[in-house]
N, C-alpha and C positions, 0 to 999 in steps of 0.2 A: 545433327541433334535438332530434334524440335524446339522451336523459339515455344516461351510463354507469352499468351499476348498480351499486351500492351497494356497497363494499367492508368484510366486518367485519375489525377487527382485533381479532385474540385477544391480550387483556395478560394473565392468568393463567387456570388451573385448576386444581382440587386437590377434592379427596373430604370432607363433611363427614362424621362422625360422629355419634352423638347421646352429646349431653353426659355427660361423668362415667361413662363405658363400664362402668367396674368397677362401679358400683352399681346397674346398669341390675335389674330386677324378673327373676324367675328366668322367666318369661311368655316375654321377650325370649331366653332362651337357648334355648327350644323348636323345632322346626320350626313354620316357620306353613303349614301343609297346606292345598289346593289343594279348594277343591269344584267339582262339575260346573258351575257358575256363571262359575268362574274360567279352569277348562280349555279351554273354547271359543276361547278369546281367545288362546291359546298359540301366539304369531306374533311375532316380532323388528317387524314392520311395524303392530302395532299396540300403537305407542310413539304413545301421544293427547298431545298439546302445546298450552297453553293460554296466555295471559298477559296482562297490563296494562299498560298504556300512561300513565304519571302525567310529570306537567310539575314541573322544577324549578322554585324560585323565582328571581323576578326575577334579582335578586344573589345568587349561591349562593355559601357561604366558600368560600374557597381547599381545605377539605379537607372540602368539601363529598363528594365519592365516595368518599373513604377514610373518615370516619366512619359511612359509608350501607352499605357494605360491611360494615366490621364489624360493624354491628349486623343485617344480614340474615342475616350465617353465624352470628353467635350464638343468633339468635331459629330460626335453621332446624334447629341443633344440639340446641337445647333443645325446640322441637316434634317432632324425631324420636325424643326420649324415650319421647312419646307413640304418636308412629306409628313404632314403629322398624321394622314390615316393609318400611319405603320406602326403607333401607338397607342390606336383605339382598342375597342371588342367590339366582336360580331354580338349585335343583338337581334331578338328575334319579335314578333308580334304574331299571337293568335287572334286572329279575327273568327268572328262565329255570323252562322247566317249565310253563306255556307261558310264550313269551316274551311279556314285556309293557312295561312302562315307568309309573311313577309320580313325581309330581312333586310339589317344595314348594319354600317360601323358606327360605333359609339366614338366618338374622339373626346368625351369629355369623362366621364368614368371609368377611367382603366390607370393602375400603375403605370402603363409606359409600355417599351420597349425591352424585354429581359435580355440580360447583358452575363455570360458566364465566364469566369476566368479557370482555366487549367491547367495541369501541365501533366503532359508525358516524360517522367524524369529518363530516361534510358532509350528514347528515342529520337534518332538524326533526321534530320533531312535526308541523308544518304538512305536511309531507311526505310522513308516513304516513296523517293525517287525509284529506286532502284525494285520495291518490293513487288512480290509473283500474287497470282490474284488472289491466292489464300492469305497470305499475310497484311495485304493490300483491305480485304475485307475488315480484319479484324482491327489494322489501325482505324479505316474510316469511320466503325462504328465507336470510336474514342472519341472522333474530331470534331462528330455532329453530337447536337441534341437531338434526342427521341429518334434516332436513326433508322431502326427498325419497325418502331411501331411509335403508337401518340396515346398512350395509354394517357389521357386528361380529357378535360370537358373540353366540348368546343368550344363553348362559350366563355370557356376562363384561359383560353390557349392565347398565347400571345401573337400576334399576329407577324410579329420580325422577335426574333431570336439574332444577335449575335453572340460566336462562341470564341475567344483567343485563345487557343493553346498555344502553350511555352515547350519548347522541344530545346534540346540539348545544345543545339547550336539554328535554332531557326525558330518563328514566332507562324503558326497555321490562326487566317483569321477566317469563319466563317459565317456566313449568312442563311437565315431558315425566315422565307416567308411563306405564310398562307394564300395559296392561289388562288382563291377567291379574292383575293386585295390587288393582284398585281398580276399579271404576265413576265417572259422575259426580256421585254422590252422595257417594262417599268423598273422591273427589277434592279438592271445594270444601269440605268439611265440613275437610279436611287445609289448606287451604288458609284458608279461616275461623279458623281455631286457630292455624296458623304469625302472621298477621295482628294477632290478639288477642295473643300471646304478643309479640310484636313494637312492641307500643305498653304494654303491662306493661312492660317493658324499659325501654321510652323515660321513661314516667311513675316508676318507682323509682331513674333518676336515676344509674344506672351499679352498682345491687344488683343480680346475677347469679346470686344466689341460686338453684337450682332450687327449692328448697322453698318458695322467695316467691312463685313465676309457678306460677298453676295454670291451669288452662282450664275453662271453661265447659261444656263436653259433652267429655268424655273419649272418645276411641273403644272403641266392644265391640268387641274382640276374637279371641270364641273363638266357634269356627269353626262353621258350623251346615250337616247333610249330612243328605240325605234319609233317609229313615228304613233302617236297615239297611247305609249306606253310612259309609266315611270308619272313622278319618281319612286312609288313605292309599288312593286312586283307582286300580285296576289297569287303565290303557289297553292291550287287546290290540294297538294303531295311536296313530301320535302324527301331527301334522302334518308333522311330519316325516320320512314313510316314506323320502323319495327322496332325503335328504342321507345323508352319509356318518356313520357316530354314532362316537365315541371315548370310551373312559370309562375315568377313573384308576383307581385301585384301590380307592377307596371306592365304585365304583357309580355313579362324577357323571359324566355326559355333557358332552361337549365337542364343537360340532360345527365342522366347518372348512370350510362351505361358505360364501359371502358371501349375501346376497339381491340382487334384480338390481333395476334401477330401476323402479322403478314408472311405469306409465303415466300423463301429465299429462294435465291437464282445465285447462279454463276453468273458472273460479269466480267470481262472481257473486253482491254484494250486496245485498239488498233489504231495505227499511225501510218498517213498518207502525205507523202510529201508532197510540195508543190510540180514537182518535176510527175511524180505519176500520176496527179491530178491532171493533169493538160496533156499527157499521151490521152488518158482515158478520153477526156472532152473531144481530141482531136480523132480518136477512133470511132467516138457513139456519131461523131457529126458525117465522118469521112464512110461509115457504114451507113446510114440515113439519109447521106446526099442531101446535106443540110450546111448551116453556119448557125442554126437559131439556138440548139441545145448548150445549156451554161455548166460552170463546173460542177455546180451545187445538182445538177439534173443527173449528170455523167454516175458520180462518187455513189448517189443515191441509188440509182441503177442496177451499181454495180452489186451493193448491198441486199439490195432486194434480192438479186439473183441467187449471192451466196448463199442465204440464209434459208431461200426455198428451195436450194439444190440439194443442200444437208437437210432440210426436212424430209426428203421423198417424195414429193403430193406425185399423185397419179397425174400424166398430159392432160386429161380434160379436167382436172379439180381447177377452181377458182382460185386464184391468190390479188390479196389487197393491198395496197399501199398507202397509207395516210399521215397526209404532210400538213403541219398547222400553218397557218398564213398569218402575218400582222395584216388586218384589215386596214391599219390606219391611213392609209395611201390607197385603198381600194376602195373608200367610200366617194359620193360625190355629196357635195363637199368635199374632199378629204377631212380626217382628223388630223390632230398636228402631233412629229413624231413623240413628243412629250407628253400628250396625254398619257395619264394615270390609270392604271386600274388593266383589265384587261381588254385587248380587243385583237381577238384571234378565231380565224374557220379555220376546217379542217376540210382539205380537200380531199378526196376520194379516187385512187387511178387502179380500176381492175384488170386481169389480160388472165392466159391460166398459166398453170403452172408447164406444159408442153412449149408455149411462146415463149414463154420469162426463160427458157435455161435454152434455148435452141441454139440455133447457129449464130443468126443474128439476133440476139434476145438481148443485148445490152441498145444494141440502138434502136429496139423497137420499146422498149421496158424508158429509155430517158426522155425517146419523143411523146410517150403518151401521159408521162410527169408533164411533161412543157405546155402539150394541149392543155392539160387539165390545171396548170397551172396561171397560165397567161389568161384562158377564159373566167379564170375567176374574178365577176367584177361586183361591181354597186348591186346587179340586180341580184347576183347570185350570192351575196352576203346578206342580204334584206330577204331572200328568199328565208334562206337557213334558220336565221332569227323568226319568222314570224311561223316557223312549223314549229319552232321550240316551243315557242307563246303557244303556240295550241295544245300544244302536248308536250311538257317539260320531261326531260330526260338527264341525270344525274351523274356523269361518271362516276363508278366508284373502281377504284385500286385493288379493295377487296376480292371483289370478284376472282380473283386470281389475272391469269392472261388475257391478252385481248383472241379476240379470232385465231385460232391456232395457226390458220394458212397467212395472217398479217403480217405485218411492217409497218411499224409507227416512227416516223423518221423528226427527233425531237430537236430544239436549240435553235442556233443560229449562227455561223460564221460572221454575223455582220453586230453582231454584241461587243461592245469592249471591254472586253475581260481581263488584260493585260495593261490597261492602260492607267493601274487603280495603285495610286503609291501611298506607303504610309512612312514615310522615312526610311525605309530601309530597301530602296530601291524597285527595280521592277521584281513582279512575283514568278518564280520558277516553274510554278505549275499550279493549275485549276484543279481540284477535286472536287468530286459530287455525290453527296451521300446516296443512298442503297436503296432508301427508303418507297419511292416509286417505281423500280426496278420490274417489269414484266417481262416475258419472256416473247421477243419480237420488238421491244422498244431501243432504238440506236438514240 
């Protein structure tokens, strides 16, 4: 029998703040300005949504949710101290003469941080563990906010959403920021801290002190712009050439066109053990007559192949692969791994479609990742940067798919995602809403 799907019920929402507003660091009353990093990303639809999946215990008190509640908005209040750009708004500046458009976060004009509470009454943890990918779909679009689509302004869009749903026997906590604010390096590192901050709380016993709860890796900050640039970016074009633009009298854009739904995909999970991970690595190295290819090269590889074998491309069609990099460790200087905000390339490794599926096409497809990855340095990130500066380029989601012969290989094995406890121990599993979903993206 066909399941009904999943009904949430919305029981509140409301905007947190970061703690103690008036004494916030004069830092937080600044514009937090926008680098070419950040700008690319400047799209209502890519709101990325993350979250955890943890099991009540057996017998939970009677107020067991109302004490879990208040201490997530407190611990979340008190970690936007830290990160308080996650509680600004994107505003905008038309400049005239030529015209152009410039962008930053407001950190002092916005409600906050929006904060939803729900519940799945009739749904287990057993039920989202266990669920096939159609079911799977239709719980995830309960779990997140605007899951599908971001029908809101951008300008009035909250820049972190968290969402808690209450499930039958397990609490689903997650998280939607706007990647123009953040990477996933920022993300989980925000999310690491809100967690830490979060069990400080628990262990001081109801002292709320901010000056008692500090963190572990504070985030940097202030803002880092290619040499000669910043802090305010003058776009001659935004992504938004073809909406309607409206702007108050300070210069802030408001736009009043909705986004339209996004086109759904099938999404599909797969799981790699450690054990087939290290055959693979020891096969692409042992066919390469190498030791330099890693497992993250090997897995990727292997993927690519898949995915162009079940395309079909003809032996001489082109096929892509594109892997995002954390820059922070690849500039000179380096950044520090704490820096805020984004700082991510995307590296580019082609071959065709006859090489990628041949005989030896897994260790010729991970060594030419490895070239393309290891060469990527200082110059070749400074490069990329200042071709955008010449000529800005916009992702948009919209668009539908990326290059139908691609491979966009996303995330990070080196994030800590599992490492984030809210009282109810470690979490059973990660889910990730639908909403950036293309068809080629892992």
């Amino acid at each position: 029998m066909a399941r009904n799907p999943p009904s949430l019920r919305i029981i509140s929402e409301c905007f947190i703040q970061p703690y103690d507003v008036v004494s916030n660091s004069q830092q937080s009353k600044q514009p937090f300005y926008l680098t070419p990093w950040d700008l690319v990303y400047i799209h209502p639809r890519f709101f990325v949504q993350r979250g955890l999946l943890f099991a009540k215990s057996p017998q939970p008190h009677d107020d067991f949710m109302e004490t879990l509640l208040d201490k997530i908005k407190h611990s979340l209040s008190l970690a936007l101290v830290h990160f308080f750009p996650l509680a600004g708004r994107l505003k905008s500046i038309k400049n005239k003469n030529p015209l152009s458009y410039s962008f930053y976060v407001d950190c002092n004009d916005s409600p906050g941080a929006k904060f939803i509470y729900g519940a799945l009454d009739n749904t287990t943890v057993s039920d989202i563990l266990s669920s096939t990918d159609v079911t799977e779909e239709l719980i995830l679009q309960s779990l997140f906010d605007d899951d599908r689509t971001a029908n809101i302004h951008l300008h009035a869009m909250s820049l972190l959403t968290v969402h808690v749903t209450e499930l039958v026997d397990g609490v689903f906590i997650g998280c939607g920021r706007s990647h123009f604010l953040a990477d996933g390096n920022s993300f989980w590192h925000f999310f690491n801290m809100w967690s830490e901050i979060f069990q400080a709380q628990d262990q001081a016993e109801g002292n709320t002190n901010i000056a008692s709860i500090s963190i572990s890796r504070p985030p940097v900050l202030d803002r880092w712009f290619p040499d000669g640039h910043g802090p305010l970016i003058n776009l001659p074009s935004t992504p938004f050439h073809d909406l309607d633009y409206h702007h108050d009298d300070h210069g802030h854009k408001h736009d009043s066109t909705k986004i339209c739904e996004a086109p759904k995909f099938r999404v599909r999970t797969f799981h790699f053990s450690s054990q087939v991970i290290a055959k693979l690595k020891a096969k692409a190295n042992s066919e390469g007559e190498t030791s330099k290819i890693s497992s993250f090269q090997s897995l990727s590889a292997l993927v690519w192949r898949c995915i162009t074998r079940v395309r079909r491309l003809q032996p001489h069609q082109s096929t892509t692969c594109l892997v995002p990099v954390n820059t922070r460790s690849k500039l000179e200087p380096p950044l520090s791994q704490d820096y805020f905000g984004n700082s991510v390339g995307i590296t580019v490794t082609i071959t065709t479609a006859g090489e990628l599926v041949g005989e030896n096409g897994l260790s010729l497809a991970a060594w030419k990742l490895h070239q393309v990855l290891v060469s990527y340095n200082d110059k070749a990130v400074r490069k990329g940067l200042d071709a955008w500066l010449e000529s800005p380029m916009f992702l948009n989601p919209e668009a539908g798919s990326l290059d139908p012969h691609c491979v966009m290989i996303n995330g990070s094995a080196k994030f800590n995602t599992f490492g984030n406890e809210f009282g109810m121990g470690k979490a059973l599993s990660i889910l990730l809403a639908r909403n950036t979903a293309t068809s080629g993206k892992i």
